[in-house]
N, C-alpha and C positions, 0 to 999 in steps of 0.2 A: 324711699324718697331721699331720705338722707346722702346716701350713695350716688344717687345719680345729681345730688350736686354738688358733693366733692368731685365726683370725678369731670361735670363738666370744669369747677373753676380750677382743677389742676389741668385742664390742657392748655398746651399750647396755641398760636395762630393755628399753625397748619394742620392741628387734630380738630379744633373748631371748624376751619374750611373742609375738610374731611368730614366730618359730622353733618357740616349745613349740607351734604352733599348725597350721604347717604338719606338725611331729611327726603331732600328733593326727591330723589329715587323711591323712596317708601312712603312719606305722605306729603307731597307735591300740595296736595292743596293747602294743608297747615299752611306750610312755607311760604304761598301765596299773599296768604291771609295778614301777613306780616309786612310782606314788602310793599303791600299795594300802599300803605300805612302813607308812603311820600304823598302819594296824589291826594291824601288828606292833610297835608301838609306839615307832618311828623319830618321832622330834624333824622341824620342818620342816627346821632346818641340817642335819641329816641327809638327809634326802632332796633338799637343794639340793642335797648333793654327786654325788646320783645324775643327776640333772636335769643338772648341768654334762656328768655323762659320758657322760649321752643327747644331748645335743646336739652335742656334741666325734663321738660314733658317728654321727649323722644328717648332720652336716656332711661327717664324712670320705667315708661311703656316697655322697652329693650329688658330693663334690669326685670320686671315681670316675667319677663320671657313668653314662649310662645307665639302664635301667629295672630299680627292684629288684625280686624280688616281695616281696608283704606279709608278713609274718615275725605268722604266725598261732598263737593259743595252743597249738594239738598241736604247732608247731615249738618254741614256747618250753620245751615239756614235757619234749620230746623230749633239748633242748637242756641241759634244768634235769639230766636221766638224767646226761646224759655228766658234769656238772661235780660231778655229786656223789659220781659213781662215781671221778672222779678223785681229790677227798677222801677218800673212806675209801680208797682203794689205799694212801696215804700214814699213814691212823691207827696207831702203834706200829709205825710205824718210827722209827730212831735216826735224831739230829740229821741225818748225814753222808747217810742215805739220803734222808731228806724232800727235803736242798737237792739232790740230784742228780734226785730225781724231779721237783719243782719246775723244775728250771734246762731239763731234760727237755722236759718240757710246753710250757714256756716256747718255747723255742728253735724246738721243733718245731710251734708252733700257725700255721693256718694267718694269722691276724690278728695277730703276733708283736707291733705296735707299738702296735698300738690296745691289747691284753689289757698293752703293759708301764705304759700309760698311765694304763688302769681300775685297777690294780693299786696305782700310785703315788698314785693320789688318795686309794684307799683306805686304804693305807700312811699316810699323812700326817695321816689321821684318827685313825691308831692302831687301826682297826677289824682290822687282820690277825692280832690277840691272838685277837680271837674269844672277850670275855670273860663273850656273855649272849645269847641268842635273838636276840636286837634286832640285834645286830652278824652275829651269823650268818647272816638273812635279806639285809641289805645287802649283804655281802660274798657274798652266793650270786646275787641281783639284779646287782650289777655285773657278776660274771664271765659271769651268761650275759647278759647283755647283745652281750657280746662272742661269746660263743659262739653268739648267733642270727645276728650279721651277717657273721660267719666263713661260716656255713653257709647263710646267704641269699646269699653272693657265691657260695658252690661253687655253686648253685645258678641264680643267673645266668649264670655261664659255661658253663652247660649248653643 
């Protein structure tokens, strides 16, 4: 994990446009998943910060090596279920319960570094307030981001 985000934040423009490109080519719909991000009214800085963390995910997946399968929209769906079901398990709960179910999830994911990293990017945006639609759909895009390529790697090791 470590590695594939030095080496995204050492490229350049044209190795990042290179990468969103091989992206497209190998999992198109990720890529999607990111851009649609405008029609919800996400700023383009906004959606750079998705793009960084799509390619930090495609680099790490690359640096695994191996063949992944394509992580297609009924996986993303599928994937979108679980992360939202995890959200509301947590609505009205007290402070002390959220951070235990949170720290939970956390601990126990199969992508544990990759989901602490999508997390911290987001955190740093200040989007984990979740104070408008806008923030809600990015912060639901990152996490299943994470959450396709958790379950596209169970799925390779099968």
């Amino acid at each position: 994990m470590a590695d594939a985000i030095r080496a995204v934040a050492a490229m350049g423009l044209q190795q990042r446009l290179d990468l969103a490109d091989r992206v497209h080519a190998e999992q198109p719909t990720l890529l999607y998943s990111v851009l649609v991000m405008q029609r919800f009214g996400a700023t383009m800085a906004q959606i750079e910060v998705l793009i960084e963390v799509l390619l930090v995910v495609f680099t790490a997946m690359k640096v695994a090596g191996g063949k992944w399968p394509v992580i297609t929209e009924e996986l993303q769906e599928r994937c979108l279920a679980r992360v939202v079901g995890r959200a509301r398990f947590i609505e009205g709960l007290d402070a002390p319960q959220v951070d235990a179910a949170v720290k939970d999830a956390t601990l126990g994911h199969p992508q544990a570094p990759l989901l602490a990293y999508a997390v911290d990017a987001m955190r740093c945006q200040g989007w984990l307030g979740i104070k408008d639609d806008t923030q809600k759909h990015l912060v639901l895009t990152g996490l299943n981001l994470v959450e396709c390529v958790a379950e596209a790697a169970t799925r390779r090791k099968r």
